[in-house]
C-alpha positions in Angstrom: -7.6 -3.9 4.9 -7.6 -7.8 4.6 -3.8 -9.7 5.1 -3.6 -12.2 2.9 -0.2 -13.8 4.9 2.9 -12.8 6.2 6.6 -14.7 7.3 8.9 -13.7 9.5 11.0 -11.8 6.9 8.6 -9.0 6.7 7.0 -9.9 3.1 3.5 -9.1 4.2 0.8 -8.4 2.1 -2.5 -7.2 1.9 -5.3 -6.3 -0.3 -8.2 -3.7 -0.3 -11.3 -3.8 -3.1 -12.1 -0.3 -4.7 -15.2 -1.1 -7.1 -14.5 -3.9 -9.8 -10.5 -4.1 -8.3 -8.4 -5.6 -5.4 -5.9 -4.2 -5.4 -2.8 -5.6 -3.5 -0.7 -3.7 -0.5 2.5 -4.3 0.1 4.4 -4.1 4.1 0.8 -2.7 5.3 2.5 -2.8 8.8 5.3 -0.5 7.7 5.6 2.6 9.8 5.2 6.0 7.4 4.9 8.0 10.7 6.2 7.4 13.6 4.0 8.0 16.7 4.9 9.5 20.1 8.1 8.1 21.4 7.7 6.3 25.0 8.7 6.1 28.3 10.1 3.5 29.9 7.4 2.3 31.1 6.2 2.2 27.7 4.0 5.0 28.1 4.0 7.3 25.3 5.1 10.5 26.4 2.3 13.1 24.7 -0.3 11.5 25.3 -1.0 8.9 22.7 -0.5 9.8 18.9 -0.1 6.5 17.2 1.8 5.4 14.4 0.6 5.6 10.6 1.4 2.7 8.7 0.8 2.2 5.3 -2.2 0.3 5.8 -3.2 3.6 8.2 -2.2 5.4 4.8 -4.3 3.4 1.7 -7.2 3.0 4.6 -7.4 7.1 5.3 -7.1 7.7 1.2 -10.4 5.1 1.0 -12.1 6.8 3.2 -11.3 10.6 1.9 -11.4 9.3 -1.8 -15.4 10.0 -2.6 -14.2 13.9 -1.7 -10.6 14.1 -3.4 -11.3 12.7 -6.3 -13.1 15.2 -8.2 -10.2 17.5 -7.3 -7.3 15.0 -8.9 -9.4 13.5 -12.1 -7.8 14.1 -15.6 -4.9 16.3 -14.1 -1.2 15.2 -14.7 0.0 14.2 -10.9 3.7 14.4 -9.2 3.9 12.2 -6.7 5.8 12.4 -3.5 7.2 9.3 -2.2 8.4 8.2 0.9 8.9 4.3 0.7 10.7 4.0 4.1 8.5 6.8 6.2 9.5 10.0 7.1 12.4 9.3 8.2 14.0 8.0 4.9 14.5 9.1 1.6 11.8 10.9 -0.5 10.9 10.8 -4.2 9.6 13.2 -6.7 8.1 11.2 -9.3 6.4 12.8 -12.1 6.6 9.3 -14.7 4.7 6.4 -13.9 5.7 4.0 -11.5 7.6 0.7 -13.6 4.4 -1.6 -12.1 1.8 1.1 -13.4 -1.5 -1.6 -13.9 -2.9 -1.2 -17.5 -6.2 -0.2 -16.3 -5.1 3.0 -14.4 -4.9 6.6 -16.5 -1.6 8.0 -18.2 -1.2 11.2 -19.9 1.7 11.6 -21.9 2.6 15.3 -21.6 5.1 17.2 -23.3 8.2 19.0 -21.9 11.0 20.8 -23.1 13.4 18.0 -25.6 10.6 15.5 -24.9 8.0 13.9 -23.0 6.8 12.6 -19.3 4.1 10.1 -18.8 2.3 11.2 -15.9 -0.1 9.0 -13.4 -3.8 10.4 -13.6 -5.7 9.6 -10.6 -9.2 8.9 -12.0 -10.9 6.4 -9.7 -10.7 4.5 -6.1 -8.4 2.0 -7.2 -5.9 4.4 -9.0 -5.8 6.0 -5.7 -5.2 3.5 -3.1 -2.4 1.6 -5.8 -0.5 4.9 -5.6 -0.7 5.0 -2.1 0.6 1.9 -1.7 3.4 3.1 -3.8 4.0 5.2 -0.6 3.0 8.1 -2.4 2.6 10.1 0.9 1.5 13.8 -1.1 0.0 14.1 -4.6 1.1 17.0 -5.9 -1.5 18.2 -8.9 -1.2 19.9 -12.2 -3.8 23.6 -12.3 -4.8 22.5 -15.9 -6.4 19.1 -17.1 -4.2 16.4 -19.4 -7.0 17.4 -22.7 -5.8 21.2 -22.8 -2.6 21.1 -20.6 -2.2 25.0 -21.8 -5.2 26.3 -20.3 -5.3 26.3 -16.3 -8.9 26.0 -15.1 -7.3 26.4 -11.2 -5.3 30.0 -10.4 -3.7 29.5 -7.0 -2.2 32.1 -4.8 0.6 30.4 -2.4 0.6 32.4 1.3 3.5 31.6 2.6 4.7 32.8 6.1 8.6 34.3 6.9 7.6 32.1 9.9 5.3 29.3 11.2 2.9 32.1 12.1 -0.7 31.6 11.0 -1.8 34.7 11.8 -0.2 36.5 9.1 -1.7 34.3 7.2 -5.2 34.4 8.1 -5.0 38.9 7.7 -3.8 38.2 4.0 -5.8 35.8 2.7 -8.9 38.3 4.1 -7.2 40.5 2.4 -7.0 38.9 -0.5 -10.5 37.5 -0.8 -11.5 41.1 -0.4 -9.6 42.3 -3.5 -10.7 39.2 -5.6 -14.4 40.5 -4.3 -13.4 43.4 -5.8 -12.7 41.8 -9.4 -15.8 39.4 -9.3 -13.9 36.1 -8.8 -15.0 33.6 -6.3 -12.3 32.0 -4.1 -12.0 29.2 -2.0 -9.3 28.4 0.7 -7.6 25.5 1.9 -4.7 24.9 4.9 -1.3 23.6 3.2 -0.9 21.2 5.6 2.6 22.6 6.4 2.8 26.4 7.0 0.7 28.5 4.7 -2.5 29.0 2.7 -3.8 28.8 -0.4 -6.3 30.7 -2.0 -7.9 29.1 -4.8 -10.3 30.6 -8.2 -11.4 28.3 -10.9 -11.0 29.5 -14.4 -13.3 28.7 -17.8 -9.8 27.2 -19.2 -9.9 29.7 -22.3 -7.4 31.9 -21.0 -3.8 30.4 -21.4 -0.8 29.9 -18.6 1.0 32.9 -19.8 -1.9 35.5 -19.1 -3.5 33.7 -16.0 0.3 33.6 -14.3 0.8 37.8 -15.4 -2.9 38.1 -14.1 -1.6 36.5 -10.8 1.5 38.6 -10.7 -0.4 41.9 -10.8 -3.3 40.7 -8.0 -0.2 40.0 -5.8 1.0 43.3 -6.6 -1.7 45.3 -5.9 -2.4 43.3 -2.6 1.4 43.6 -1.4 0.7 47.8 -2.0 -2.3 47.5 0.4 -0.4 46.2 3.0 3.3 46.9 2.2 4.6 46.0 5.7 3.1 42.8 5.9 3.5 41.2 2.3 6.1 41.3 -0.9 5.9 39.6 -3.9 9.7 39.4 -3.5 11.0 36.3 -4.6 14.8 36.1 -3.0 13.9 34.9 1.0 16.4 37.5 2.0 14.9 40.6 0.5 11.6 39.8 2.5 12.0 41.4 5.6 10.1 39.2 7.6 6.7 39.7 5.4 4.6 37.1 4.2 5.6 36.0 0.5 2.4 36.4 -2.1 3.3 33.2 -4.4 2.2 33.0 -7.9 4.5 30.8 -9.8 2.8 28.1 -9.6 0.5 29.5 -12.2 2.6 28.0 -15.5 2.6 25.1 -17.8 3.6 21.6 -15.9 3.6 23.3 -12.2 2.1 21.7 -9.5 0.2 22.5 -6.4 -0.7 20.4 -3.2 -4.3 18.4 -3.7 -7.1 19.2 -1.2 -7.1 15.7 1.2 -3.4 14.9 0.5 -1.4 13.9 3.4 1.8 16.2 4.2 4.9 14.5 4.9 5.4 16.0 8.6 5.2 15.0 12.3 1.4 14.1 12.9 0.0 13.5 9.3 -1.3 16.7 9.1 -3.7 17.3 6.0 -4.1 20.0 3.1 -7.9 20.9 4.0 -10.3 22.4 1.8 -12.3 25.2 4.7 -14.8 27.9 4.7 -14.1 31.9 4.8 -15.5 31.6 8.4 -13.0 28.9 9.5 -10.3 31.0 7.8 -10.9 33.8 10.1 -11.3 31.3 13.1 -8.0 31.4 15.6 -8.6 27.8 16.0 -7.6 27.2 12.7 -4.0 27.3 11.2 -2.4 25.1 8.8 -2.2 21.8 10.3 -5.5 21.9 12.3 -6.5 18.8 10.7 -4.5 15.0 10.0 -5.8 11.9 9.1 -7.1 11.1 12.0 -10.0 13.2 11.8 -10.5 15.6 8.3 -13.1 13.2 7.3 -15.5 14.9 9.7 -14.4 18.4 8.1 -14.4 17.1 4.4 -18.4 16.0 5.2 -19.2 19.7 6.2 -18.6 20.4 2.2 -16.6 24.0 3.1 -16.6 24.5 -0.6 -20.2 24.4 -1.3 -21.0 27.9 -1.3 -18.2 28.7 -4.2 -19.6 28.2 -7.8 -19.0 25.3 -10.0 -18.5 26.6 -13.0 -15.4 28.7 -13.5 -14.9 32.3 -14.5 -13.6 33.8 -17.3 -10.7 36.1 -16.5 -11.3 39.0 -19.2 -14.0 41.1 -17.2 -11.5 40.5 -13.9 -8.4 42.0 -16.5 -10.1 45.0 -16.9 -11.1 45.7 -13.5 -7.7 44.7 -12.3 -6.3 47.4 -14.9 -8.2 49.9 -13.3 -6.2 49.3 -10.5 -2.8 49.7 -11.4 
């Protein structure tokens, strides 16, 4: 990060190059996350955690960018905006910002009475000018902007009664086991907040509708295997304390967390892509890793060993069936 000036009324700038582009960053000394407080001695009190500024911000999505971006490119984003840290106000924005520059992606996408033009993250530049937008989270559609109807991502949602990992790790085992079962390959990643999600990549010939009633009946069958544990309830009062199997994610203009974005939390804690063997590690739980140091985990590649190309979902229907 270069300053190109500052006064005394806080109208700093900045600029960072990504390829061909500069592209400019506004406040860069503005405080998204506020570190550990301090003593009075000026001592701060855990230990040291810093502050994240947004300079701290554009600089980690740099870094992480040569690893998120095949994850975000051609896929309608929401983006979740936090201008004034955590402690302010947050935005969900799914149209692009009113200072969108010409040379980043749009996809016009339809929704019900009309349409929303929605940032696509295609490139370095793209990136770090949303980030500087403050967009903290990027929040990303399951199917790409050319056929919007047809997911190429299924995502199960683990999500824990409380912030208990442990549940966690026992169902997405489980899990994996039954989608070993129906010859899909599955990834995992940490939320960054509480839960898990477990992740298969599709063909994209099979459309929203049958991938999200596909979903519904994995997370049924799972929930019967371990009825105590998991529901596929939706109302938080008829759970009982179990772990909710979330699959409504799975349908047209839905969004799920992108592997490397930033949560909005205490820390900067990260949504990490990991391997089966860290998932059943007890050093791992949701917010094992933050900005400060997922760049070492994203260069381990803990998706390598799950297949490119994604599956069709016909042969996994008809073992499923046998099931019910």
């Amino acid at each position: 990060m270069s300053a190109t000036g500052a006064d005394s009324a806080g109208t700093e700038e900045g600029s960072v190059r990504a390829g061909r582009r500069t592209v400019r960053i506004h406040r860069p000394r503005k405080v998204l996350f506020p570190g550990s407080a301090r003593s009075t001695d000026g001592e701060r009190t855990d230990g040291g955690r810093a502050d994240v500024t947004k300079a701290d911000l554009v600089e980690y999505y740099r870094s992480v960018a040569r690893h998120m971006l095949p994850e975000l490119r051609g896929r309608p984003l929401m983006l979740e905006r936090h201008p004034d840290g955590l402690d302010g106000p947050r935005f969900m924005q799914k149209n692009i910002p009113g200072n969108y520059p010409d040379w980043a992606r749009r996809a016009e996408m339809a929704k019900k009475g009309g349409t929303v033009t929605h940032p696509v993250c295609d490139d370095t530049a793209t990136l770090l000018f949303l980030a500087d937008q403050a967009s903290v989270t990027f929040h990303r559609w399951l199917s790409r902007a050319d056929r919007p109807d047809h997911p190429d991502r299924l995502v199960f949602d683990l999500d824990p009664a409380r912030d208990d990992f442990e549940p966690v790790r026992a169902a997405a085992l489980l899990l994996r086991e039954l989608l070993d079962e129906l010859a899909l390959p599955a990834s995992a990643m940490t939320t960054g907040s509480k839960g898990l999600h477990v992740i298969v990549r599709l063909d994209r010939r099979t459309a929203f509708d049958e991938v999200r009633a596909f979903a519904v009946d994995v997370a049924r069958v799972l929930a019967a295997r371990d009825p105590d544990c998991l529901t596929t309830e939706q109302r938080t009062d008829a759970r009982a304390g179990r772990l909710y199997l979330d699959v409504q994610r799975n349908a047209y203009a839905q969004t799920a967390v992108a592997p490397y974005s930033v949560r909005p939390k205490e820390g900067a804690p990260v949504a990490t892509p990991i391997s089966w063997d860290q998932v059943k590690d007890p050093a791992v739980t949701a917010r094992r890793w933050t900005v400060t140091d997922v760049l070492e985990q994203a260069r381990t590649r803990p998706w390598s060993d799950v297949p490119a190309r994604g599956r069709s979902l016909a042969p996994a229907r008809r073992r499923l069936d046998a099931l019910l």
